[in-house]
N, C-alpha and C positions, 0 to 999 in steps of 0.2 A: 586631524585623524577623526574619522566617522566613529559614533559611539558605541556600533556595533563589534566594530576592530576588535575593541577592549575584552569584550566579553567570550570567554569559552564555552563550545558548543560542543552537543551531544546528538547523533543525528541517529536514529531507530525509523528501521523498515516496520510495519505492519503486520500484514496477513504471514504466518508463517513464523514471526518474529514474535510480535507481541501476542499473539492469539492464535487459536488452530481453526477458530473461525474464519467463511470466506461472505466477503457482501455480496458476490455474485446469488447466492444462495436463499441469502436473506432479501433481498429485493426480487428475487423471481418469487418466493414465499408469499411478500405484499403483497405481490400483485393476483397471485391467485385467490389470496385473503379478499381481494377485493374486486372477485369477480370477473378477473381478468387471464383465466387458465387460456385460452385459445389464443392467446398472443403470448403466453410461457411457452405453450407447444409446438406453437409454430416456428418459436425463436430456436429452439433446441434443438428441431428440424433441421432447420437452414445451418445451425453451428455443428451438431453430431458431424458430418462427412472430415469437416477438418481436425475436430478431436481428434478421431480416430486415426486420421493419419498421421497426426502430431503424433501420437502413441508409438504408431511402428514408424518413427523418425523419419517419416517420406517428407512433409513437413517441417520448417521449422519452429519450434514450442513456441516460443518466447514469441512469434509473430502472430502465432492463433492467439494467445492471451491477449495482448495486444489486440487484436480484433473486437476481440468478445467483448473489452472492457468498454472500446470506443462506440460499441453498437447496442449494448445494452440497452443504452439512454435512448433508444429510441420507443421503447415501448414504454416511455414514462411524457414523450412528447406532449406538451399542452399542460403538463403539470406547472403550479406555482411553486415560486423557490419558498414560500410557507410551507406546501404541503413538502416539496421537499426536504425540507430540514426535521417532520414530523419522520418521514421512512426513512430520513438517517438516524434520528435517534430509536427508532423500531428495531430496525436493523443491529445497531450498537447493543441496544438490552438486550434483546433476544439471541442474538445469531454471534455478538463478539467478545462483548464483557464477559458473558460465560464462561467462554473458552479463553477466556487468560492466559498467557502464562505468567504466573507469580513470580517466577525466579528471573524473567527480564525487565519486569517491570519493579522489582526490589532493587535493580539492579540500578535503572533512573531513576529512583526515588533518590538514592545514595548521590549521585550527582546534581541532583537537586540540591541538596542538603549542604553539599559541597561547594555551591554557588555557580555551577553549569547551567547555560540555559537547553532545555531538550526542545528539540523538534522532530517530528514524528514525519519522514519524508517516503512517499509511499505512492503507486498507481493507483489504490483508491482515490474514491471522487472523493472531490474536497469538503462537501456537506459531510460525508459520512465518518471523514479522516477528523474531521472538529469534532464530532459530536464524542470521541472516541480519547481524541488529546484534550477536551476540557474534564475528564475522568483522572486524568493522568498529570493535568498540571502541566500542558506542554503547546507548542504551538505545531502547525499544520503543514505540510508543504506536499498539496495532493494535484490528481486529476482536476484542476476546472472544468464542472458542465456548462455549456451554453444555455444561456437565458436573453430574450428577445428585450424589445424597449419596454414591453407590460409586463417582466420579470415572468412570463412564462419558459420551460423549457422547450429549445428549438429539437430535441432530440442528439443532439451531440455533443461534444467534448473542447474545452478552448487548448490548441496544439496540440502537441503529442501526449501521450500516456506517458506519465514521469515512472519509468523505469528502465534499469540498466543505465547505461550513459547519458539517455536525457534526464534520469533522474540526479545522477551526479552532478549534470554539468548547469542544472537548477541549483541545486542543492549550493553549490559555487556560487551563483550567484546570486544567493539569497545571503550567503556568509558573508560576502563583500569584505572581504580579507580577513575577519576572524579565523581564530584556531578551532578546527572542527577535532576534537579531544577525544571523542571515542567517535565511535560509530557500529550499527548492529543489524547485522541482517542472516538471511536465511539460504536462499538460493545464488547458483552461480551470478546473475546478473548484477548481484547486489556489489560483486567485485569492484565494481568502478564507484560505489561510495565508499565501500571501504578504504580502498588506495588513497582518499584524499584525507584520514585520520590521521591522528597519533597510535590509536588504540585501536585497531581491529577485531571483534569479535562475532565468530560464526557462531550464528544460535541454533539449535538441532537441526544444521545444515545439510543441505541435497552431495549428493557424493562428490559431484565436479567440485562444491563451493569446499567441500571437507578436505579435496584433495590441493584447493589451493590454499587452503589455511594449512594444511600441512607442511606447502613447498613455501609459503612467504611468514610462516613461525606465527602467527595468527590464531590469538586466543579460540581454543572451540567450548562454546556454552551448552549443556548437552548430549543428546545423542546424535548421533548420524543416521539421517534418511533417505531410505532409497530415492532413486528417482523419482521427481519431480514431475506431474503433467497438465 
């Protein structure tokens, strides 16, 4: 038996979950800190049309997100994964740590304590997902960005954006048959980690995720919030 088997896991969503913070936010911020507004503006250009329609549901949401996350990285193109890991931890002080929330992350503390190991499993990119779980005493399971043979960034993302069911079905496989004992997330998609728990628990969850913590008896952490966009 792999020595991972043994061990009880705790899997917590990010943005939404642990924080009311978004990275999206904080790295469009950098970049203008750094001289770089005319590639903010033009990016938001090109993303406003599908916002807005994800809004009045012509769109699918969860697919615009998805876009945005995987397209970001392109106006960070040519960065080193140094400086990278400098605007994840930018991004973390300023834009996530702040916005905590205390009462979920008290909540894996206690499981720590308990002898759980936590992993923080999230669409954030995986610089920013570390900088964020070495605060919290936990491991990572984020977006991979692409980085070339001279460890610069190609502008893109390795696979899919881990959320919804590719998040789960990572998440799987990173367990390699341990017990995943709780699990914590926020919006509808996070349903497919939740389902593979013991312990479900929606944290001031979107109305769909409320309405199925409601029908599958699923702790809710919280208050209830409107829709999600």
């Amino acid at each position: 038996m792999n020595a991972r088997a043994s061990q009880a896991f705790v899997a917590s969503d990010l943005e939404g979950t642990l924080t009311t913070g978004e990275t999206w936010r904080g790295m469009l911020r950098v970049l203008r800190e750094r001289g770089q507004g005319g590639k903010v503006r033009g990016f938001l250009a090109r993303k406003l049309p599908a916002v807005l329609l994800a809004r009045a549901r012509v769109l699918d949401v969860q697919r615009v997100r998805q876009s945005w996350v995987a397209e970001l990285p392109r106006l960070l193109r040519g960065v080193t994964r140094d400086d990278i890991r400098e605007i994840a931890e930018d991004v973390v002080e300023r834009d996530l740590w702040p916005n905590r929330r205390e009462d979920v992350l008290d909540e894996l503390r206690r499981h720590r304590e308990e002898g759980r190991v936590v992993v923080l499993a999230s669409g954030t990119y995986q610089p920013v997902l570390e900088a964020f779980a070495a605060r919290v005493d936990a491991l990572a399971l984020g977006t991979p960005l692409d980085f070339d043979a001279r460890g610069h960034l190609t502008g893109g993302v390795v696979g899919l954006v881990r959320v919804g069911e590719s998040k789960a079905h990572d998440l799987l496989r990173f367990l390699h048959g341990a017990e995943l004992y709780a699990a914590y997330g926020d919006t509808a998609p996070d349903e497919y980690m939740l389902r593979l728990a013991r312990h479900a628990i929606a944290v001031h969850p979107d109305r769909e995720l409320a309405r199925l913590a409601e029908k599958r008896g699923w702790r809710v952490l919280g208050t209830i919030q409107g829709d999600r966009k």
